[in-house]
C-alpha positions in Angstrom: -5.7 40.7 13.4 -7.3 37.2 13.2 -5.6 36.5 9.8 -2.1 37.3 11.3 -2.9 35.1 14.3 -3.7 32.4 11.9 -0.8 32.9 9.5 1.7 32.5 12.9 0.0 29.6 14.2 0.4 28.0 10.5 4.1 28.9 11.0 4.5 27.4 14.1 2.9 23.9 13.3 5.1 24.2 10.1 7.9 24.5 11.9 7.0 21.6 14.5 6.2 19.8 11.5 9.2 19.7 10.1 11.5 19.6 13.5 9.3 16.5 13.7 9.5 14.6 10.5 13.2 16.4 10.0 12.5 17.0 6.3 9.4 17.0 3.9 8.4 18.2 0.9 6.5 20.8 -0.4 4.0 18.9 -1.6 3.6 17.3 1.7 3.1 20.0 4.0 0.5 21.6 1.4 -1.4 18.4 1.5 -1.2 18.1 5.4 -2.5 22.2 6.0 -4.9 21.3 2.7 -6.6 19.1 5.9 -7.8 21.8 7.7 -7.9 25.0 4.8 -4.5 26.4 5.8 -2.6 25.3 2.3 -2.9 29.2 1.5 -1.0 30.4 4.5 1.7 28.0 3.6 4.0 29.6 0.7 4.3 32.7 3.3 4.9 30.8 6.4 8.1 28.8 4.4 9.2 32.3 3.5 9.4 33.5 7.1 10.3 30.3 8.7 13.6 30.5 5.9 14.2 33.6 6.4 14.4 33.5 10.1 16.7 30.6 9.4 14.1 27.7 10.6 13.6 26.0 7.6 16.4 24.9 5.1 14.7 24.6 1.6 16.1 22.9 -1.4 15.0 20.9 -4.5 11.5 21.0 -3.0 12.3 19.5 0.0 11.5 21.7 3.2 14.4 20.8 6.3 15.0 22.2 10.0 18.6 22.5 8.9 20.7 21.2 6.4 21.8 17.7 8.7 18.4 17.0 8.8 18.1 17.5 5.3 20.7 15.2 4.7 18.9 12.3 6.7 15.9 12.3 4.4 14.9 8.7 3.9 12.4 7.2 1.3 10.6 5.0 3.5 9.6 7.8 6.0 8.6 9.8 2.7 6.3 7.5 1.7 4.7 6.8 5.0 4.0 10.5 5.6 2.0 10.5 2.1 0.3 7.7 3.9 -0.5 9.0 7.0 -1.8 12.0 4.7 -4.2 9.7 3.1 -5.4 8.3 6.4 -6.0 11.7 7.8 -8.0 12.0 5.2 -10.6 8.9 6.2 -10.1 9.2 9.8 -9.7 11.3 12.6 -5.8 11.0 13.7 -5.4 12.3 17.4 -1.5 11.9 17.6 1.3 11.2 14.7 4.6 10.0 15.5 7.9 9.3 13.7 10.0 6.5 14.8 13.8 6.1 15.0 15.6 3.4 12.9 15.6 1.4 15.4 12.2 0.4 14.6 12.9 -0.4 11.6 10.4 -1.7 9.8 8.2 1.0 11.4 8.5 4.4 10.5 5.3 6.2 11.7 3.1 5.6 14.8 -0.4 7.2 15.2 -3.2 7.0 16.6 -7.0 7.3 15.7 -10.9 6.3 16.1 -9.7 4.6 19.7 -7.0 2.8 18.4 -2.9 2.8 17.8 -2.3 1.6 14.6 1.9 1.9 12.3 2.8 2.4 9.0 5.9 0.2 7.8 7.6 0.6 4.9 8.9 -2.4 3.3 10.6 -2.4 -0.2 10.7 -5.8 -2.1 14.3 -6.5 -0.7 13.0 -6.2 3.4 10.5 -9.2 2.8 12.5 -11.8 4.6 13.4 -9.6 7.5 10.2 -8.0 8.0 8.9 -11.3 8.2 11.2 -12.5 10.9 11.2 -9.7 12.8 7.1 -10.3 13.0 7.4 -14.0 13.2 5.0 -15.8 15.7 2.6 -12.6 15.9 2.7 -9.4 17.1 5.6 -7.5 17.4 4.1 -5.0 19.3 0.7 -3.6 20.0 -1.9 -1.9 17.5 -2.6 -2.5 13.8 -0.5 -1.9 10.7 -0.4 -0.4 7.4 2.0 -1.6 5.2 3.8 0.4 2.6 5.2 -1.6 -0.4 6.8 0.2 -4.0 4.5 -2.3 -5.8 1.5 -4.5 -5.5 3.7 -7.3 -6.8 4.9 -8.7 -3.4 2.2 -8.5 -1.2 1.3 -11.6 -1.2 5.1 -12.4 0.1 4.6 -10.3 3.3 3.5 -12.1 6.4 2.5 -10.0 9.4 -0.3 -10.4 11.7 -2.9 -7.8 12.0 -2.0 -5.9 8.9 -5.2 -4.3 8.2 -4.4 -3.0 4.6 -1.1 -2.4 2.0 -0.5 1.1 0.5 1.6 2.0 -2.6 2.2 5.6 -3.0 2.6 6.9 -6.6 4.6 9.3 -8.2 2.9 12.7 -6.6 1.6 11.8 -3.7 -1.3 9.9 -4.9 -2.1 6.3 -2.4 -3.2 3.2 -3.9 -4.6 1.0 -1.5 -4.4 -3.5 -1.6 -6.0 -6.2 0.8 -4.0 -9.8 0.5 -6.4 -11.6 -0.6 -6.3 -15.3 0.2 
């Protein structure tokens, strides 16, 4: 009875996974119930949650439905393989997605006491990132800054970054200080 109770809980914090993030891959949602020794419940939770029609599934990816699907966006990819990382170094109470209005920010979260944000800023958001966080803060907390190479850090200018990510090709986080 206890391992059915735990294989529908899995399936309903897959589902709000998903409704949350809108779509995420495979890969992804092994690695985020990996965190707590659930990864094994996963394969059959994604079979019921398709089944029952709450999950849309193709090419790997893992949707609420197939709008959603069609709204997947690299820069909230990479931040969730971030925020997988982190999770994995500290204790994250609350983890948000954030609108495009937000822009550069695409993930919000809290952990050890404080609110921190992951941006995601390829090579050709430099100038606007930087204006956008011109004269200080833009808003409250600390930020994590996720670039497709090392190669531009150093061209990013925002106050209380506290580290740069670059998320390679499986998942895998590199991580950079800007060194002065």
């Amino acid at each position: 009875m206890e391992n059915r109770n735990i294989q529908k809980e899995t399936e309903a914090d897959l589902q709000r996974l998903v409704r949350k993030y809108n779509v995420l891959s495979k890969r992804q949602l092994y690695a985020y119930f990996a965190l707590d020794g659930r990864e094994g419940r996963v394969g059959r939770a994604l079979k019921a949650l398709e089944r029952e029609g709450m999950a849309y599934i193709l090419e790997g990816m893992v949707a609420a439905n197939e709008t959603s699907y069609k709204a997947w966006e690299r820069g909230r990819e990479q931040a969730f393989w971030v925020l997988l990382s982190l999770m994995g170094q500290m204790k994250v109470a609350e983890h948000f997605p954030v609108s495009a209005e937000e822009h550069p920010v695409r993930i919000v979260f809290t952990a050890d006491g404080g609110l921190y944000d992951i941006l995601y800023v390829p090579e050709s958001d430099v100038t606007l990132t930087n204006r956008l966080y011109l004269g200080g803060k833009k808003e409250e907390g600390s930020h994590v800054i996720v670039v497709e190479s090392a190669g531009y850090i150093r061209q990013i200018h925002v106050e209380d970054t506290i580290g740069y990510a670059k998320v390679k090709e499986g998942g895998e986080v590199e991580y950079y200080k800007k060194t002065a």
